[in-house]
C-alpha positions in Angstrom: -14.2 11.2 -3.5 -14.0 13.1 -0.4 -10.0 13.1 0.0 -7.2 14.7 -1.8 -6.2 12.1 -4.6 -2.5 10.7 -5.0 -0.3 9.0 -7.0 1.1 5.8 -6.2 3.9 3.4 -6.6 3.8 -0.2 -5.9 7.2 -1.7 -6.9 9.6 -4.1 -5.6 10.9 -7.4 -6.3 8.6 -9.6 -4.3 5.0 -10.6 -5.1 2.1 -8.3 -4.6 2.0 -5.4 -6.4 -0.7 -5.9 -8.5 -2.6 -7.4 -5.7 -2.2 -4.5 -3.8 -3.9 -2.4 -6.6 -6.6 -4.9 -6.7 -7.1 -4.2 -3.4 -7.2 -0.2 -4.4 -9.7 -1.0 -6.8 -12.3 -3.1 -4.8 -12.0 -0.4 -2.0 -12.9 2.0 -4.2 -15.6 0.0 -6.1 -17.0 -1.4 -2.6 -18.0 2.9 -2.2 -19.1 2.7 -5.6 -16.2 4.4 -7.5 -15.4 3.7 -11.3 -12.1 2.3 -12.0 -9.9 1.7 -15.0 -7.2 -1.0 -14.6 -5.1 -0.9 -18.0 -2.6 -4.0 -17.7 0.5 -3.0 -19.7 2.1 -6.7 -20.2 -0.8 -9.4 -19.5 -3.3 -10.8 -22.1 -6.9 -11.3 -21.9 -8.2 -13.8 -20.0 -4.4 -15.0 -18.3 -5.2 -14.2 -15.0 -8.1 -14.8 -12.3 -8.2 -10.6 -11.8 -9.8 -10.7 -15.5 -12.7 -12.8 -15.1 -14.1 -11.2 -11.5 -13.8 -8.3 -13.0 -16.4 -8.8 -15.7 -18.2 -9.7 -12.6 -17.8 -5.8 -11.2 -19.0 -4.1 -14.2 -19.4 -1.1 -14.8 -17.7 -0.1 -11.8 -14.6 -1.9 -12.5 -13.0 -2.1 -16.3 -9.7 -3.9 -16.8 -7.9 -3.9 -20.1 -5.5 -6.2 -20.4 -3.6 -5.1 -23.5 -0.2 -7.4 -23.5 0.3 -10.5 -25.4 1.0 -14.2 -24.1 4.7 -15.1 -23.0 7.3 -13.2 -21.8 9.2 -10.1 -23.4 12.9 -11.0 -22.9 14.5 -8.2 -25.3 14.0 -4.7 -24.7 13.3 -1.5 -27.4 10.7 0.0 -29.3 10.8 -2.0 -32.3 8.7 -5.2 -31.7 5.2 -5.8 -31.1 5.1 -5.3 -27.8 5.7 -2.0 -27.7 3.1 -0.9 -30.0 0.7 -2.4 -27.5 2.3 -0.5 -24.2 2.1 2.5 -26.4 -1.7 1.7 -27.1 -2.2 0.8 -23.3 -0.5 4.0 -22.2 -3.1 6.1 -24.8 -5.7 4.4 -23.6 -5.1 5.5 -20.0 -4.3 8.3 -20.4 -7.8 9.2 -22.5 -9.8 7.3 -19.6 -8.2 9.7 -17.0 -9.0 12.6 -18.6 -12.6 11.4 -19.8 -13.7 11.8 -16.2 -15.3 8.6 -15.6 -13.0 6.9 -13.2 -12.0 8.3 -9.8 -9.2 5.7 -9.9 -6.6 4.7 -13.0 -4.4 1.9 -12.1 -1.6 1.2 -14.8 -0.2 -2.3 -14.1 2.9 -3.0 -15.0 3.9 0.3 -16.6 6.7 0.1 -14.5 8.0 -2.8 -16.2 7.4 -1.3 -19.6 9.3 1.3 -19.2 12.1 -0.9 -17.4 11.9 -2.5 -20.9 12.1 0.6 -22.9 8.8 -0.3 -24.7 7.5 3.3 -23.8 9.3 6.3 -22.3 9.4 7.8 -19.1 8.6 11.0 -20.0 5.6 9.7 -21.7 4.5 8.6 -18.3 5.7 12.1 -16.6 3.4 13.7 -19.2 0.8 11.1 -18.0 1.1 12.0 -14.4 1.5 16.1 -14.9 -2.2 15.6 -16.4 -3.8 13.6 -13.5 -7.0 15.5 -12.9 -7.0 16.4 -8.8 -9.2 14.1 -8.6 -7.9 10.7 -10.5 -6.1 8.4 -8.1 -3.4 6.9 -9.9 -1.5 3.9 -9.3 1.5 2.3 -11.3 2.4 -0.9 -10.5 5.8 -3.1 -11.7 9.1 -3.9 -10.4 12.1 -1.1 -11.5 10.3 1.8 -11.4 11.8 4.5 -12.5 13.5 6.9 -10.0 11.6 9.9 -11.6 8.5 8.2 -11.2 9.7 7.3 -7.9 10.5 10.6 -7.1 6.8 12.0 -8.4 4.9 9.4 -7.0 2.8 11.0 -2.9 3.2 7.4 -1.8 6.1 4.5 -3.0 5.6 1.0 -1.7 8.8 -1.3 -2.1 7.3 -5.5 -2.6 10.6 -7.2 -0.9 11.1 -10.8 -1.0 11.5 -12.6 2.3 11.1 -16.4 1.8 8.8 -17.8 -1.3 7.6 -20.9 -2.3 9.0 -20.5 -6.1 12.6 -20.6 -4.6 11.6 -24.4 -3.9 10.4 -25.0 -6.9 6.7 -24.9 -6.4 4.6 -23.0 -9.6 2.2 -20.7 -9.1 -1.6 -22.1 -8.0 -4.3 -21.2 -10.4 -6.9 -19.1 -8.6 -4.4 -17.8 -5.9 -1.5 -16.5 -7.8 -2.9 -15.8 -11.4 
């Protein structure tokens, strides 16, 4: 890359976050960069990102490591964890393997929210960024230390939103 490489933040309450990452990682692929997207809470094949990105191979690689449904009780004790442990392992050797200019970790915010992994896990994580990894973390709640690591924080707030009304999420455009 010919730029200084950061880390980022995408947080917030309102919709977008992951998208915004997307849009990180087809920038980057458009100038043919290799990317890792490791998806801390989503399983295979639950969203639209998952199948256009076996379309982007080998530039773009997205490991979806969650399980189906939602996670509603946090700790370190339950399945779930074990796989944000595995996800965060699994980042963290891709970053360092020197294959991908960018490593997006979606969700991690949320996992740690949930206490499924710890923050200074992720600290460790970040202190180890090669100069010149990109590194995004996406979720809502993130953690002020992360926060307060992060080159560039963007807040996701909620103005007005079709779910408030009652209308689901449309296959293709939201998931």
């Amino acid at each position: 890359m010919n730029h200084q490489s950061k880390i980022k933040v995408f947080t917030g309450e309102g919709k977008g976050k992951t998208t915004s990452a997307l849009g990180v990682a087809l920038r980057a692929v458009a100038r043919g960069l290799k990317v890792l997207m490791v998806q801390f809470m989503k399983a295979p094949d639950s969203t639209g990102e998952h199948f256009a990105a076996s379309d982007m191979q080998p530039l773009l690689t997205m490991l979806p490591m969650g399980t189906k449904g939602f996670i509603f009780k946090p700790g370190r004790e339950q399945p779930a964890a074990v796989h944000a442990q595995e996800a965060l392992d699994q980042a963290r050797s891709a970053m360092l393997s020197g294959d991908y200019q960018v490593v997006i970790l979606d969700e991690v915010n949320v996992a740690l929210f949930m206490d499924l992994i710890g923050v200074e896990d992720v600290l460790e994580l970040i202190a180890g960024r090669p100069e010149a990894v990109e590194l995004v973390l996406t979720g809502r709640d993130a953690h002020p230390r992360i926060v307060e690591r992060a080159d560039c924080v963007l807040e996701m707030r909620k103005i007005k939103h079709h779910y408030d009304q009652g209308v689901g999420a449309g296959e293709g455009i939201e998931y």
